[in-house]
Backbone as XML, in Angstrom:
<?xml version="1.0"?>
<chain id="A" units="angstrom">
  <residue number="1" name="UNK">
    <atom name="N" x="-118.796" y="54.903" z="73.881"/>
    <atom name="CA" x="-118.065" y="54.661" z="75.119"/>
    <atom name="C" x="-117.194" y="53.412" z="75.012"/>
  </residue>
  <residue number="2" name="UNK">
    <atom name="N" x="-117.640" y="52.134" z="74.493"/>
    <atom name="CA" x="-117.051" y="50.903" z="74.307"/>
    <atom name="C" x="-115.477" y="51.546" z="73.344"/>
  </residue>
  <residue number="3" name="UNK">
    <atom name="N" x="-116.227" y="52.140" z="72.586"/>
    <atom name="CA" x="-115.256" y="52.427" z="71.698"/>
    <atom name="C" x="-114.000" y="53.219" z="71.890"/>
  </residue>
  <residue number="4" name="UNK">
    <atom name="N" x="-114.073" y="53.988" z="72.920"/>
    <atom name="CA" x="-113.334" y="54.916" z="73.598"/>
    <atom name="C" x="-112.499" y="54.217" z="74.285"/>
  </residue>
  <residue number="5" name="UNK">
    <atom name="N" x="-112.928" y="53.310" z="75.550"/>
    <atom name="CA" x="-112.638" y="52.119" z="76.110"/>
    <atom name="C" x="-111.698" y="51.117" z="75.489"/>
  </residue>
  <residue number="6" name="UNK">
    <atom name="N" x="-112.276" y="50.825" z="74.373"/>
    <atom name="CA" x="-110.917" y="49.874" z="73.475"/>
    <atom name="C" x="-109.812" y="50.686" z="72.965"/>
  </residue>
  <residue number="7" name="UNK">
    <atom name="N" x="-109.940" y="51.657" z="72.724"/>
    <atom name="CA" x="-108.915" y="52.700" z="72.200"/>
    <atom name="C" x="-108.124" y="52.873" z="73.466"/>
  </residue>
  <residue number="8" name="UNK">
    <atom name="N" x="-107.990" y="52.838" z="74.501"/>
    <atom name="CA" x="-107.271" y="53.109" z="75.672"/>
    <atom name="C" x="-106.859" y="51.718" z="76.412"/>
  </residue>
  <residue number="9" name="UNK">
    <atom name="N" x="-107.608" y="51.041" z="76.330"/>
    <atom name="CA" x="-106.757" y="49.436" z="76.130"/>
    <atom name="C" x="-106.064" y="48.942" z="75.315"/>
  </residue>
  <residue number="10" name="UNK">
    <atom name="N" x="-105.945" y="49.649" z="73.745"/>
    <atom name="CA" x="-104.928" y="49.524" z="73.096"/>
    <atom name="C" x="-103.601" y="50.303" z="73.505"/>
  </residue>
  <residue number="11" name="UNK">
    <atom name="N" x="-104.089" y="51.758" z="73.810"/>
    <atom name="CA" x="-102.960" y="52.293" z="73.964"/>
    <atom name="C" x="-102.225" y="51.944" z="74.986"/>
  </residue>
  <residue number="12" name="UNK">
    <atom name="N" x="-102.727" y="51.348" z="75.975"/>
    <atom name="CA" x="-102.390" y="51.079" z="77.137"/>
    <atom name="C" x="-101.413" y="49.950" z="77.395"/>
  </residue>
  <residue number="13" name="UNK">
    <atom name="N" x="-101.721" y="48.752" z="76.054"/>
    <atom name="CA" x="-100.985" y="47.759" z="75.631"/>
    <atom name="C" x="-100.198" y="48.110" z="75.082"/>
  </residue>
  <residue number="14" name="UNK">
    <atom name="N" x="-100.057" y="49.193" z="73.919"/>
    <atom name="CA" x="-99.215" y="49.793" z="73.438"/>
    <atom name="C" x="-97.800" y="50.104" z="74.040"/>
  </residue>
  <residue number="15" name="UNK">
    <atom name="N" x="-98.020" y="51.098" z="74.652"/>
    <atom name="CA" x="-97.365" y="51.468" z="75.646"/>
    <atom name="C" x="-96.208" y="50.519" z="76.930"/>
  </residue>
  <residue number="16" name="UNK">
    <atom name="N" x="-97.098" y="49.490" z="77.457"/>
    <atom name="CA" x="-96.865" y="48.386" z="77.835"/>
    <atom name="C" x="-95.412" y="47.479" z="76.878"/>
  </residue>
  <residue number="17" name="UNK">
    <atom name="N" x="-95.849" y="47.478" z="75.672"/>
    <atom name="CA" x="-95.055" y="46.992" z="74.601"/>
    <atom name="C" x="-94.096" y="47.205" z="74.719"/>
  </residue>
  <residue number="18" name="UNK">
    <atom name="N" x="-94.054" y="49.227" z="74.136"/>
    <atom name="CA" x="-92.997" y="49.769" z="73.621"/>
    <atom name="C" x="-92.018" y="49.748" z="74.835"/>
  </residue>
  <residue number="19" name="UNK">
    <atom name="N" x="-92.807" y="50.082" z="75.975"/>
    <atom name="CA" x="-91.773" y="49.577" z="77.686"/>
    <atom name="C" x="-90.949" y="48.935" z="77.607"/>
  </residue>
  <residue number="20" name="UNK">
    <atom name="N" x="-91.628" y="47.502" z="77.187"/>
    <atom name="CA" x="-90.811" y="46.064" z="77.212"/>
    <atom name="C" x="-89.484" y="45.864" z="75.937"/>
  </residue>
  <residue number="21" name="UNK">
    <atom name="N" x="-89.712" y="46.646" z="75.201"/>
    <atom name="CA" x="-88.897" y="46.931" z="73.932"/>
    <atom name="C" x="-87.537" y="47.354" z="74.135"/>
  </residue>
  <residue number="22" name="UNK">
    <atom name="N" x="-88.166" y="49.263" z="74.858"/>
    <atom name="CA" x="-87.154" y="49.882" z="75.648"/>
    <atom name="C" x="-85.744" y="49.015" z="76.136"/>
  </residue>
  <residue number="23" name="UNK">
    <atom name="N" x="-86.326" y="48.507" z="77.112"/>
    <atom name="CA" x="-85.817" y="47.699" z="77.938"/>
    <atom name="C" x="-85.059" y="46.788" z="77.652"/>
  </residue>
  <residue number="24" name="UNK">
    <atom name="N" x="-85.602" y="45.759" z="76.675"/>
    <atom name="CA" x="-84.762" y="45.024" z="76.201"/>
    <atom name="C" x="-83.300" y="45.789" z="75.334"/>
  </residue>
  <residue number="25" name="UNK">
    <atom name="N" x="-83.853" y="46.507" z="74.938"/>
    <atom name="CA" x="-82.669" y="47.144" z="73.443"/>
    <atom name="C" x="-81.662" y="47.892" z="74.412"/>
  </residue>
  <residue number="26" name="UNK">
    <atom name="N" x="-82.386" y="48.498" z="75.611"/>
    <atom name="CA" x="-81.018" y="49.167" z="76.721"/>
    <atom name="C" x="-79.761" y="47.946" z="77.502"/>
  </residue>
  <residue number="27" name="UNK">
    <atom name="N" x="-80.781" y="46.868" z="77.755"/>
    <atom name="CA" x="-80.325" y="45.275" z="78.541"/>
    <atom name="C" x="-78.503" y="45.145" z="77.440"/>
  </residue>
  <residue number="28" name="UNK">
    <atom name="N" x="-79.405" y="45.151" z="76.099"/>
    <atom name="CA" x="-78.309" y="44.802" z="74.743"/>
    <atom name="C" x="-77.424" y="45.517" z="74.732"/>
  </residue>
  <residue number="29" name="UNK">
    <atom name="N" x="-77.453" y="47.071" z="74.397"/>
    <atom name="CA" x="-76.728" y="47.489" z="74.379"/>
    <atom name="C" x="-75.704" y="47.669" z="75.773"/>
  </residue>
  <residue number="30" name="UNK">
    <atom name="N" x="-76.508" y="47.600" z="76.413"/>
    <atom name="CA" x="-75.284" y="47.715" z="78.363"/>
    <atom name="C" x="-74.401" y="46.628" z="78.033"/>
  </residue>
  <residue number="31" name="UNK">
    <atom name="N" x="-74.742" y="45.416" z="77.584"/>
    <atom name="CA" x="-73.789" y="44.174" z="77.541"/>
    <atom name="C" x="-73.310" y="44.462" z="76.378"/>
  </residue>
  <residue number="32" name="UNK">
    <atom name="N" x="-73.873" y="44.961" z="75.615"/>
    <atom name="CA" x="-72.356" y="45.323" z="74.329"/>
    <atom name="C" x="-71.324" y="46.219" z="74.925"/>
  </residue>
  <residue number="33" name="UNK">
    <atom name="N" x="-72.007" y="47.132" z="75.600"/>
    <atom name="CA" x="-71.029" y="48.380" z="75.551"/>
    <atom name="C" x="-69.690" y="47.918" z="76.717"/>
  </residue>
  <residue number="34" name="UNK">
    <atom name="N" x="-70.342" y="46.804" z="77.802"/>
    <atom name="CA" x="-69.047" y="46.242" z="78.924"/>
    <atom name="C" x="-68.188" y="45.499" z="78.128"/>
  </residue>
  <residue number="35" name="UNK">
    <atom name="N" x="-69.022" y="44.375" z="77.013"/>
    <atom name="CA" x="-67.765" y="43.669" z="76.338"/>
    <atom name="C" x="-66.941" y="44.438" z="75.414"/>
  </residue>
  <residue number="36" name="UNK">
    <atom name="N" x="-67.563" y="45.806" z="74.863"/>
    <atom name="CA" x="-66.207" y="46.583" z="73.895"/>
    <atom name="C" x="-65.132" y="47.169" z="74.827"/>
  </residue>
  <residue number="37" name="UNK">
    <atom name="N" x="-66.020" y="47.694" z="75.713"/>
    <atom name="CA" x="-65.154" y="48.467" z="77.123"/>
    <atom name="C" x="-63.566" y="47.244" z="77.227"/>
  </residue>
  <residue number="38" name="UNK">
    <atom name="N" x="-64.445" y="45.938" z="78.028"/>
    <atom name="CA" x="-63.402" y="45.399" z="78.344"/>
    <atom name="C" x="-62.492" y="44.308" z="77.286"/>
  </residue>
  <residue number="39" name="UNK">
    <atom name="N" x="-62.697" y="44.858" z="75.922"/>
    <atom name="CA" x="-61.737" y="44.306" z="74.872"/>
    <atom name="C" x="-61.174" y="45.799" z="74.587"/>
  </residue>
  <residue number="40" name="UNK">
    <atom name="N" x="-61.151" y="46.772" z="74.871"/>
    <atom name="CA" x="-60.709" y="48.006" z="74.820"/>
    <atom name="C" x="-60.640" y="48.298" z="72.920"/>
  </residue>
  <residue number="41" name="UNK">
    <atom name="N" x="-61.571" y="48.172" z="72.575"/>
    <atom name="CA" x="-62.061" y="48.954" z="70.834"/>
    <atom name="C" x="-62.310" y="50.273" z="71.150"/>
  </residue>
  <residue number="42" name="UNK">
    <atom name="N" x="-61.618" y="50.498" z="70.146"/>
    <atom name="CA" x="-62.145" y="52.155" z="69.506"/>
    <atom name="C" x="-62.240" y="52.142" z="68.441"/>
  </residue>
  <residue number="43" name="UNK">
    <atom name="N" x="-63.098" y="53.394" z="67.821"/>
    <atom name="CA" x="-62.733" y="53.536" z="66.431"/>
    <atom name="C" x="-63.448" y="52.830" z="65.331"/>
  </residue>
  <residue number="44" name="UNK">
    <atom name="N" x="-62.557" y="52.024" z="64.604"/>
    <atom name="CA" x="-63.628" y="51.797" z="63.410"/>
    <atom name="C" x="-64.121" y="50.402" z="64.099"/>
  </residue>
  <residue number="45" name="UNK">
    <atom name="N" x="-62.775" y="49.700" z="65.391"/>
    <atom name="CA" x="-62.995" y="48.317" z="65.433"/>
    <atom name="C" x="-64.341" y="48.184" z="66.485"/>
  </residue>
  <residue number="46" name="UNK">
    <atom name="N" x="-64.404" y="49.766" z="67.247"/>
    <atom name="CA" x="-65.697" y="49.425" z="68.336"/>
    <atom name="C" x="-67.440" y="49.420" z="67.263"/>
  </residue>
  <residue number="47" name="UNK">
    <atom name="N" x="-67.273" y="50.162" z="66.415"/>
    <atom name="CA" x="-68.441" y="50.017" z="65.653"/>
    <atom name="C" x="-68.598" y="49.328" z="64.993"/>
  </residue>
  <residue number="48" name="UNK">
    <atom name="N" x="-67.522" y="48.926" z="64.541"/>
    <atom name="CA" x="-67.681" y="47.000" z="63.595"/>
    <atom name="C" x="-68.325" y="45.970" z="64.756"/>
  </residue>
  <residue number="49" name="UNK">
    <atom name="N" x="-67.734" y="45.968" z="66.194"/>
    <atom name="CA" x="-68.358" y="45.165" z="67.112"/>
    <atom name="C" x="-69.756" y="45.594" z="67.657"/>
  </residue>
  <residue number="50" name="UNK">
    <atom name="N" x="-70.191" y="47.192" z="67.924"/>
    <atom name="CA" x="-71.716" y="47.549" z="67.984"/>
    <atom name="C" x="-72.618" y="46.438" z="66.821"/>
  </residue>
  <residue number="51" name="UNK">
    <atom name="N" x="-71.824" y="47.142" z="65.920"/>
    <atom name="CA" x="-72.942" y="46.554" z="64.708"/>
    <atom name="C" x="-73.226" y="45.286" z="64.443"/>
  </residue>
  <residue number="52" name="UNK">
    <atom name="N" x="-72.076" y="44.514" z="64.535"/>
    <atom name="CA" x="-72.398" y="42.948" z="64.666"/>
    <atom name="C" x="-72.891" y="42.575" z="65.881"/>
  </residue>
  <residue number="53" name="UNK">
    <atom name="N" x="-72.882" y="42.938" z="67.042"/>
    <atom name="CA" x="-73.967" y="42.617" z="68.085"/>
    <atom name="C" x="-75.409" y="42.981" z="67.933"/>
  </residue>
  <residue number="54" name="UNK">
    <atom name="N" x="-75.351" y="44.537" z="67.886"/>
    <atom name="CA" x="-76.964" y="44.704" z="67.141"/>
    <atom name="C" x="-77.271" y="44.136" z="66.174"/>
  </residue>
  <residue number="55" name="UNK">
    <atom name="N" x="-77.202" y="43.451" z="65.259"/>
    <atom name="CA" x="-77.276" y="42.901" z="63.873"/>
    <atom name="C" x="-77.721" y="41.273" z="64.521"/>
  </residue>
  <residue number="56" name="UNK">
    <atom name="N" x="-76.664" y="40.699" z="65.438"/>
    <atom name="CA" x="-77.276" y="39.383" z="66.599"/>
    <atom name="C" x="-78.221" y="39.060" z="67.185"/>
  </residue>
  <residue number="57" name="UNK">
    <atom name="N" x="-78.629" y="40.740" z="67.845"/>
    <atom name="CA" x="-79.645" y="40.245" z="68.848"/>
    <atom name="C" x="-80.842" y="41.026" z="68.178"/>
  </residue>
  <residue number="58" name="UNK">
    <atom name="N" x="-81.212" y="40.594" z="66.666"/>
    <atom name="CA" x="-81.821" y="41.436" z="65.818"/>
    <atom name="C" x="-82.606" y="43.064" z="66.026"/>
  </residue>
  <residue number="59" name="UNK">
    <atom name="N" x="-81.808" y="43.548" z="66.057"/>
    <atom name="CA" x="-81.569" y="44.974" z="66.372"/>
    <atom name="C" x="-81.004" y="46.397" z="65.203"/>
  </residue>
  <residue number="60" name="UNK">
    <atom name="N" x="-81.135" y="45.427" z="64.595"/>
    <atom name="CA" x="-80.185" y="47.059" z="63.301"/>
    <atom name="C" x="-80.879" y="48.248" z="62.963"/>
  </residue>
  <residue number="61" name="UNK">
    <atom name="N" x="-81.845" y="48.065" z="63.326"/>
    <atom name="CA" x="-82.402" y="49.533" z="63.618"/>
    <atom name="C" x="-81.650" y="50.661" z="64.166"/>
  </residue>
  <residue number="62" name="UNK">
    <atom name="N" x="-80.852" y="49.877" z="65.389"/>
    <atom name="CA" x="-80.100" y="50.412" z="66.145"/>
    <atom name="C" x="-78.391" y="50.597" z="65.686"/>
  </residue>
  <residue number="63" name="UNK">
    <atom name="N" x="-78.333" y="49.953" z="64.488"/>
    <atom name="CA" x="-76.715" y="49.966" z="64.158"/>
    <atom name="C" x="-76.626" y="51.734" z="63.121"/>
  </residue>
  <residue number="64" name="UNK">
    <atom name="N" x="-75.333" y="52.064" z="63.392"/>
    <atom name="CA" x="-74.385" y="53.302" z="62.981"/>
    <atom name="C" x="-73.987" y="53.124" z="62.107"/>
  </residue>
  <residue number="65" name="UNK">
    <atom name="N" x="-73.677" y="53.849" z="61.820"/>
    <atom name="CA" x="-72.915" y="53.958" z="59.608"/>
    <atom name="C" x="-71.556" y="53.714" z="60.899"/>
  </residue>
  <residue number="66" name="UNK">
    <atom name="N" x="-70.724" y="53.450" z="59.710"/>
    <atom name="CA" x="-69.061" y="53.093" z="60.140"/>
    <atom name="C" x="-68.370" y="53.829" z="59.352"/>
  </residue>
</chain>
């Protein structure tokens, strides 16, 4: 039972985590995506700027081939 119990307080933290993760990496990208918006990039120059922001707010998990 204990054991069951810790297994669901992990996941539970888990979960909790990956939330807070979410969240942050959506926060990043919303403020990348207003500052490319309002420097008006496209193309190769908007994914050169994705990637060096994700790459900033240590994130490249999240960066695109170019």
């Amino acid at each position: 039972m204990k054991q069951t119990l810790d297994t669901l307080k992990r996941i539970e933290q888990d979960t909790i985590n990956l939330g807070e993760i979410i969240r942050e990496e959506g926060r990043v990208a919303r403020a990348e995506l207003e500052e490319r918006q309002r420097l008006g990039l496209h193309g190769d120059a908007a994914i050169r700027h994705y990637n060096d922001w994700m790459k900033r707010h240590g994130m490249e998990h999240l960066m695109v081939e170019d």
